[in-house]
N, C-alpha and C positions, 0 to 999 in steps of 0.2 A: 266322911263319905261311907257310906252303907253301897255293899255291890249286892244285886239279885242276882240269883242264875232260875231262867224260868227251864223247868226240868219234871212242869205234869202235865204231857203229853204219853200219850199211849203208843205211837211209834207203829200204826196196824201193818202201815206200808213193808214195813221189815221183819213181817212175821215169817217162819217162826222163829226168828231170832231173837225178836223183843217181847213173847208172850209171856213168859216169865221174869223180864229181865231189862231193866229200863236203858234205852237207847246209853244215856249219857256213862253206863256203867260197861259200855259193851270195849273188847278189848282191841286195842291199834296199837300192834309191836309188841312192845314189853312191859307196856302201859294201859291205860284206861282213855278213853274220848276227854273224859270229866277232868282228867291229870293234867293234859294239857292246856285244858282252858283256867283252870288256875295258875298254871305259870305265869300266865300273864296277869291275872288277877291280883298276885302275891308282888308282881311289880307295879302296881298304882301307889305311892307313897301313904294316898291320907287314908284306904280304905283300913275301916276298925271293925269289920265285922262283914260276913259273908252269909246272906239268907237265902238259903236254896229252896224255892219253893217247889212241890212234886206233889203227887197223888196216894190217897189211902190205899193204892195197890202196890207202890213203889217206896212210900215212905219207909218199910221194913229194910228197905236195899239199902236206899240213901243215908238212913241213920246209922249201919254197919258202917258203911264206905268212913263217914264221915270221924267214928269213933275211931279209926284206924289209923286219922291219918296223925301225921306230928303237926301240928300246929305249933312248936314251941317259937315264940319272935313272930308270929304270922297271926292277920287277924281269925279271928275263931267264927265256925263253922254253925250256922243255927239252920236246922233242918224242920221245914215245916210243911204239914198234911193240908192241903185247901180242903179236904171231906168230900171231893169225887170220887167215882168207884171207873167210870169209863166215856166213854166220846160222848155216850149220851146227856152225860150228865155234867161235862167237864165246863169251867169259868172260861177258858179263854186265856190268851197269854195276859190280856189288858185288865181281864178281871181277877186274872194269880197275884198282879203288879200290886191294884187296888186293895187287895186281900192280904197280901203282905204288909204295907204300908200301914192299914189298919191294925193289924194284929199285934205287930211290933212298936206299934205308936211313932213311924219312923218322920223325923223331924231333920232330914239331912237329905245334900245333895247326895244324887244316887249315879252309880255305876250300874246299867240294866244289860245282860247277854244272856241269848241263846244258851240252853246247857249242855247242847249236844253238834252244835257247828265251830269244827276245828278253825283258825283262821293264824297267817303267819303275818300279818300288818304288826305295826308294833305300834300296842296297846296306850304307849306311852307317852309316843309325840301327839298320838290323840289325846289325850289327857292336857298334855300343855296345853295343844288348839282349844280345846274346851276350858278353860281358864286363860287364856288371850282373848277368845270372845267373851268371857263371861255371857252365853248364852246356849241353849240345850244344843248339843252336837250331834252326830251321827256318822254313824263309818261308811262312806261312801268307795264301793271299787270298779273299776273300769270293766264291763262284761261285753265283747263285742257280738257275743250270738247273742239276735233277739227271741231266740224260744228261750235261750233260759230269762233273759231279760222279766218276760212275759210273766214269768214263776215269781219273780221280786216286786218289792218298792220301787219307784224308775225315780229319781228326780233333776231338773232341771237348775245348773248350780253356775254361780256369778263367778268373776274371777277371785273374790275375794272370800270366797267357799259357804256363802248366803246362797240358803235353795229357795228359789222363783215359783217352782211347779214340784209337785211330787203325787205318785200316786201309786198305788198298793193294784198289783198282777195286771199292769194295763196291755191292752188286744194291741193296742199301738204306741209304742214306747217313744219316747221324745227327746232323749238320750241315753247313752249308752253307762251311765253310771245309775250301779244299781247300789241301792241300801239293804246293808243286811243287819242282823239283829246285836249292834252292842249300840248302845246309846247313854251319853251321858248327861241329865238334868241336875238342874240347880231345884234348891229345896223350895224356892217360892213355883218351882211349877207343879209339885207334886198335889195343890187341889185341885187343879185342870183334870187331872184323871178323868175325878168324879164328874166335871161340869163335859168333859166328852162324850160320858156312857148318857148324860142327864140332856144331851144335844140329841142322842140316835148313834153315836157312836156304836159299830160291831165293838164286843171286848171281845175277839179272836184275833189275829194278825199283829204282833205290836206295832209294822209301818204305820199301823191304820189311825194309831195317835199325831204321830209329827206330819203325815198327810191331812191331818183337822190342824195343828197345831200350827206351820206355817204361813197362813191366813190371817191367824191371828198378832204375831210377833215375829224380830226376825231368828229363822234358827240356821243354824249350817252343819256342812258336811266335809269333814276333815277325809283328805282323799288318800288312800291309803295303798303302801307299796306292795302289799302282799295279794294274797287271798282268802276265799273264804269257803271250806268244804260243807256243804250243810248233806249230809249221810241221811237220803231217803229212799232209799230203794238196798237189798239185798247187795244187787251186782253192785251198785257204787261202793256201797259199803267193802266190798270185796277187791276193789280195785284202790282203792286206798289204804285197806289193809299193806297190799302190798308196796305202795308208796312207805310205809311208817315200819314193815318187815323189821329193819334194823337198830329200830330208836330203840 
């Protein structure tokens, strides 16, 4: 299993914090955003390799970060530039996924997250659920305000964790479980990508794949105990600072 962290986002909403300095590298406590989502990363058993994919402005950061770190007994770190410069020009999280995929010639089920949304679920009963389905999963967490709902994936999910409905920032949510960005596929789905973008699929949003994709097959959404901080504005960012103060 290959894990992606998509991490080439320009982050404008949090300037000037991120004008030189990419979201996933910014610091929470004693640590890094980026630190903590491989904690959980470095606990998936099968993952043999970590492909952080970022931007030709950010690639100079991520590649320090990444020679830094110890890898010693942990899968190893492969940092890669998509050849955007900024919003104008950028793939999208669905065409970073595709571009990775390609680049790497990756022929394995994959582990796909956010690279800069903190999240305390544990990583790893997901991972069972996704190999007791043998079928692409999704982290599902209970959100009961509907403005933030509004901001997610919403999806509509059976008792047996099969999503029914799902749909990427809807005006009128249909339930109160929202999807957020870590998602686990099996290697036969990774040529759906293409035949998405080759449907009309946006490549921006990654919900905006398994909102095509469960139409087609059935997929589910492993409901998870925690939460999930996704850091887009200043002030949030600043009020989670002080949540992480002490770590």
């Amino acid at each position: 299993m290959i894990a992606i962290l998509l991490a080439a986002g320009y982050a404008t909403r949090l300037y000037p914090l991120t004008i030189d300095r990419p979201k996933s590298l910014l610091p929470l406590g004693k640590r890094l955003i980026i630190d903590y989502i491989m904690d959980s990363v470095d606990k998936i058993p099968e993952i043999t390799k970590v492909a952080l994919i970022t931007n030709s402005k950010f690639y100079p950061h991520f590649s320090e970060w990444a020679d830094s770190q110890n890898r010693e007994g942990k899968a190893p770190i492969i940092v890669l530039d998509d050849g955007t410069t900024d919003d104008s020009n950028k793939r999208g999280a669905i065409g970073d996924i595709i571009y990775t995929i390609d680049e790497l010639n990756i022929d394995d089920d994959l582990c796909i997250l956010a690279g800069d949304n903190i999240f305390t679920y544990n990583i790893n009963n997901m991972y069972d659920f996704f190999r007791e389905k043998n079928a692409p999963t999704l982290i599902a967490i209970n959100v009961p305000e509907k403005e933030q709902r509004q901001k997610l994936a919403v999806a509509v999910i059976d008792e047996d964790g099969r999503i029914l409905d799902m749909e990427e920032k809807p005006s009128e949510p249909k339930s109160e479980w929202g999807i957020y960005a870590t998602y686990f596929y099996g290697r036969d789905i990774l040529p759906l990508f293409n035949e998405y973008i080759a449907d009309g699929g946006s490549p921006d949003a990654p919900g905006n794949f398994p909102a095509w994709l469960y139409k087609r097959m059935p997929i589910y959404a492993f409901k998870g105990d925690g939460e999930c901080i996704d850091i887009g504005t200043v002030e949030n960012y600043e009020k989670t600072c002080k949540k992480y103060e002490e770590n």
